[in-house]
C-alpha positions in Angstrom: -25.8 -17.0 -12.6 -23.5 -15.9 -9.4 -25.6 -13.1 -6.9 -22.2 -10.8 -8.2 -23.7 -11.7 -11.8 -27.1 -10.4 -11.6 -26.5 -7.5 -9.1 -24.3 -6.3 -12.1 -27.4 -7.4 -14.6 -29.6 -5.6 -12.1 -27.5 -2.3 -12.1 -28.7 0.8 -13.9 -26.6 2.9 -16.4 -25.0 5.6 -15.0 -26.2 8.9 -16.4 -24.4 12.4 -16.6 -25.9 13.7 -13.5 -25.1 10.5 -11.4 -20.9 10.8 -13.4 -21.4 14.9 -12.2 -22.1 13.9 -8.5 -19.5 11.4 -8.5 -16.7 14.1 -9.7 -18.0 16.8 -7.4 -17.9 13.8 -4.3 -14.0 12.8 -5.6 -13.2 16.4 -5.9 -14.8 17.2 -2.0 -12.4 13.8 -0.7 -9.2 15.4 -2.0 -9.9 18.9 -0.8 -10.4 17.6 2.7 -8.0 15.0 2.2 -5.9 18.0 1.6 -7.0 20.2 4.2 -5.5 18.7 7.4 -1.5 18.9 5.8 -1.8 22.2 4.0 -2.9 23.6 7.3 -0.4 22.1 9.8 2.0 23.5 7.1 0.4 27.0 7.0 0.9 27.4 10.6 4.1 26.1 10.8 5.4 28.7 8.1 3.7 31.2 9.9 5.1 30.3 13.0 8.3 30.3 11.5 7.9 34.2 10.3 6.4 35.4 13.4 9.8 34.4 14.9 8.4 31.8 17.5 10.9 29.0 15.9 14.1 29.8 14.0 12.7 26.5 11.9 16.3 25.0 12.0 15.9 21.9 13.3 12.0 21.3 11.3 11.9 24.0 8.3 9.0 25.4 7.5 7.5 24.4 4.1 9.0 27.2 2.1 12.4 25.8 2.8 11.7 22.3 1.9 9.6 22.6 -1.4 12.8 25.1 -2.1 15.0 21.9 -1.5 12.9 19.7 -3.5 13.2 21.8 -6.4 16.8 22.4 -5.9 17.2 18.4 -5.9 14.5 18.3 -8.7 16.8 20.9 -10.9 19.8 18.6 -10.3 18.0 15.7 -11.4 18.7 14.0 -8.3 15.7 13.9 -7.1 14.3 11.6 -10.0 17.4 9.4 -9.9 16.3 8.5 -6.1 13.1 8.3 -7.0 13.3 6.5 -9.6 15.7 3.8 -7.7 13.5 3.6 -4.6 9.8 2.9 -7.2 11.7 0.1 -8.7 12.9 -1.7 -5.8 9.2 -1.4 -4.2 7.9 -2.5 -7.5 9.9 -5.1 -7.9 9.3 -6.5 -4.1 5.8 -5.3 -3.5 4.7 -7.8 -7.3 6.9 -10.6 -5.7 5.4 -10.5 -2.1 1.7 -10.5 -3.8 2.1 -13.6 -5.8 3.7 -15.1 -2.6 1.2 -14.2 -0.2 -1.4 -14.6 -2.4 -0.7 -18.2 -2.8 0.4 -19.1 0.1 -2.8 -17.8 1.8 -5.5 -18.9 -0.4 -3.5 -22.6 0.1 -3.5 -21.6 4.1 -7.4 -20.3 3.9 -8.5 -23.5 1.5 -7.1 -26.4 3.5 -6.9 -26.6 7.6 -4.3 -28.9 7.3 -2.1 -26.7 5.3 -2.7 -23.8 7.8 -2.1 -25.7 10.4 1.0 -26.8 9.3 2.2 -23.1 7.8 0.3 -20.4 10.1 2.2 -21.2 13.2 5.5 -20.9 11.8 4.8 -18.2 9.3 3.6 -15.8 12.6 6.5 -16.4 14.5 8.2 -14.9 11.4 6.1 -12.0 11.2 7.2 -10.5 14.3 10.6 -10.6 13.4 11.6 -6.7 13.0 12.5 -5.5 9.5 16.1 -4.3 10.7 16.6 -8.0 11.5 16.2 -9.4 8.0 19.1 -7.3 6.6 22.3 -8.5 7.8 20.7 -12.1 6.8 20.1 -11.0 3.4 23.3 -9.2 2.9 24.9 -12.6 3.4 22.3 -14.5 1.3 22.2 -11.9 -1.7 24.7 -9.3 -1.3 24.5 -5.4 -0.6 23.0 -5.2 -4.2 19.4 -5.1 -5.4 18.7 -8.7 -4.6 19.0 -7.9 -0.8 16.9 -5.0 -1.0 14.3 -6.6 -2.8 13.9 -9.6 -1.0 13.3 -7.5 2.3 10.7 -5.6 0.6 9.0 -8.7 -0.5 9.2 -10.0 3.3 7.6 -6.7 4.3 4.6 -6.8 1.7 3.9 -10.8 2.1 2.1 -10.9 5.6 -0.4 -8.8 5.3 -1.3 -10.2 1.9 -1.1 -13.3 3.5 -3.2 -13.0 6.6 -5.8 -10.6 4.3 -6.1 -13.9 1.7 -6.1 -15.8 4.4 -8.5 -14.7 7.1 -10.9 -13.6 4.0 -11.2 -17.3 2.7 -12.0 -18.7 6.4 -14.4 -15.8 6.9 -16.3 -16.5 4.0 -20.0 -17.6 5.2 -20.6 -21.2 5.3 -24.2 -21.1 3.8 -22.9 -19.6 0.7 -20.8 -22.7 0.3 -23.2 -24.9 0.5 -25.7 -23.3 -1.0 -22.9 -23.5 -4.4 -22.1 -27.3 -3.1 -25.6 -27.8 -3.1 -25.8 -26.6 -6.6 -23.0 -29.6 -7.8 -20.3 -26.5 -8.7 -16.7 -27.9 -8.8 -13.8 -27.1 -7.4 -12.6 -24.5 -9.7 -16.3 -23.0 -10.1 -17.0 -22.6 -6.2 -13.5 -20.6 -6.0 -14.3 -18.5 -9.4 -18.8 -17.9 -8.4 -18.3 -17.7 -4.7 -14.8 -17.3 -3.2 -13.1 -15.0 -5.2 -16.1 -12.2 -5.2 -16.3 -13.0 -1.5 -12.9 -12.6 -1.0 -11.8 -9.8 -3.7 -12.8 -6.7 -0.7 -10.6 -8.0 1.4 -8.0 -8.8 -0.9 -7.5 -5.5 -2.0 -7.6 -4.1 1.4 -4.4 -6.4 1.9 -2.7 -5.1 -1.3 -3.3 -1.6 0.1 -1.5 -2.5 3.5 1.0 -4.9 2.0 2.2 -1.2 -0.1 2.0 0.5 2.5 4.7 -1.7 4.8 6.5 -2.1 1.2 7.3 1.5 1.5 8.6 1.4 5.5 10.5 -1.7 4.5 12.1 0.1 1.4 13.7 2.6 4.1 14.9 0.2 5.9 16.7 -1.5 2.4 18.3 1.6 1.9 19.8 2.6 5.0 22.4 0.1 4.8 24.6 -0.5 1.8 22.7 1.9 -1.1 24.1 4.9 -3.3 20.5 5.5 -4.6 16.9 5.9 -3.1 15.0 8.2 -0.9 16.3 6.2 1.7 19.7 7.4 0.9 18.5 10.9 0.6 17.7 10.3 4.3 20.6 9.1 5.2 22.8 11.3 3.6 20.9 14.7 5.1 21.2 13.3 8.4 25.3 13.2 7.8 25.3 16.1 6.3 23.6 18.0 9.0 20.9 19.3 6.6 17.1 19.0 7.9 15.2 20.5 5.1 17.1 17.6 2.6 15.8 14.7 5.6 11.9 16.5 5.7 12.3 16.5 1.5 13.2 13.1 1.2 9.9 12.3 4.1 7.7 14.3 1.8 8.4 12.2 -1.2 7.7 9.3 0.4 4.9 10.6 1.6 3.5 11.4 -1.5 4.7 8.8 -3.7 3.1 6.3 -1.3 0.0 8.4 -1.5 -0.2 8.0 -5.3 0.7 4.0 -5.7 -2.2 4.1 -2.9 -4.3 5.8 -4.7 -3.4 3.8 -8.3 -4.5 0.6 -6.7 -8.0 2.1 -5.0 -8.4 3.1 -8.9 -7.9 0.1 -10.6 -9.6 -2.2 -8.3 -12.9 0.2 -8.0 -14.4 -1.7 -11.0 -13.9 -4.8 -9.2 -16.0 -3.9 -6.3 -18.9 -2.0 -8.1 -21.6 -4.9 -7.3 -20.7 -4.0 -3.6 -23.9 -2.2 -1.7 -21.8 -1.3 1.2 -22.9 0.9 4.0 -19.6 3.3 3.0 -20.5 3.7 -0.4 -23.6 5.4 0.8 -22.0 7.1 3.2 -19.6 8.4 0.7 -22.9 9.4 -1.3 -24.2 11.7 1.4 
């Protein structure tokens, strides 16, 4: 029985009152998760109809949710949206499996990271904008080109997160499970994985998040769909408040698919006795 096993044999039920105070702790995060925006926003408006700004160049939120549901009751809106979740969908699953396997191979053996890391850093740096022309002549202006830089964008930091988890891992646990005659398979399964899974997920989280930048930069060049279009498109147009709307559903959207994965993968983490859980608690 792994230390993950019986902290999760160990664990006591949770009662209504305990399910009450986690609601009432969730419900606290998002109010002053939502306090700073809705603030900067209030001002801004009020700014606006004081007369300090005319609010042409940055309108004030009145004008951009009015744009959104202009764009929302002309469906285009949900055809951009719709376009740009796919794409990011599409790369963010391939750059996991990538990164994933190529890091746990690059964490697991030295000689395989010494062989891969070097070369796979240099590539890191390489800007996003620098990809595209490359990929345009590898896969076309089409989806394949769009997805593949996506894919780029999300693989390093699910690489170096797989990676730099497995080498941190400590070396007494290790042996301790050596000691104890586990194979190959079993050390990964009783004592990698759980020692790695925080981590992990911390990766998946930033590998979304540069999903998303990266998507922008897919659709700037060579897309008739997308919020990245939107963008675009405003910014020919002359028309701000369609530019800040297109920003605001990014922002959000990103936000959500965020908050999806913190979701899912709390279940995975709930042996964890981590100094922000109880700081969460207080």
């Amino acid at each position: 029985m792994t230390a993950v096993e019986m902290t999760l044999a160990r664990a006591p039920t949770t009662d209504l009152p305990s399910q009450r105070r986690n609601r009432a702790r969730h419900l606290r995060s998002l109010l002053l998760g939502l306090a700073l925006p809705v603030g900067l926003g209030a001002a801004w408006e009020l700014a606006v109809h004081l007369g300090w700004s005319d609010g042409r160049l940055v309108p004030p939120p009145s004008v951009i949710f009015a744009t959104l549901w202009e764009l929302a009751r002309t469906g285009e809106l949900w055809t951009h949206t719709r376009a740009t979740v796919l794409r990011v969908a599409a790369g963010f699953a391939l750059g996991v499996v990538a990164g994933t396997l190529v890091g746990a191979i690059a964490g697991y053996s030295s000689l395989s990271r010494h062989v891969l890391d070097p070369t796979l850093q240099a590539l890191r740096a390489i800007p996003s904008i620098a990809w595209v022309p490359l990929f345009i002549l590898w896969f076309g202006i089409f989806e394949a080109s769009k997805v593949a830089l996506i894919a780029v964008g999300v693989f390093f930091p699910v690489y170096l997160g797989v990676m730099g988890a497995i080498l941190s891992v400590d070396r007494k646990i290790v042996e301790v499970g050596r000691a104890f005659r586990l194979s190959g398979p079993a050390l990964v399964r009783r004592i990698l994985l759980p020692a790695v899974l925080p981590s992990y997920i911390v990766s998946l989280r930033s590998g979304l998040g540069l999903g998303w930048m990266f998507v922008v930069a897919a659709e700037l060049l060579g897309a008739s769909e997308g919020l990245g279009y939107l963008l675009m498109d405003g910014q020919q147009l002359g028309k701000p408040a369609q530019i800040v709307a297109a920003i605001v559903a990014f922002a959000v959207i990103g936000k959500t698919t965020d908050w999806l994965i913190e979701v899912a993968t709390v279940p995975l983490l709930r042996w964890q006795d981590a100094y922000g859980q109880q700081a969460g608690e207080a």
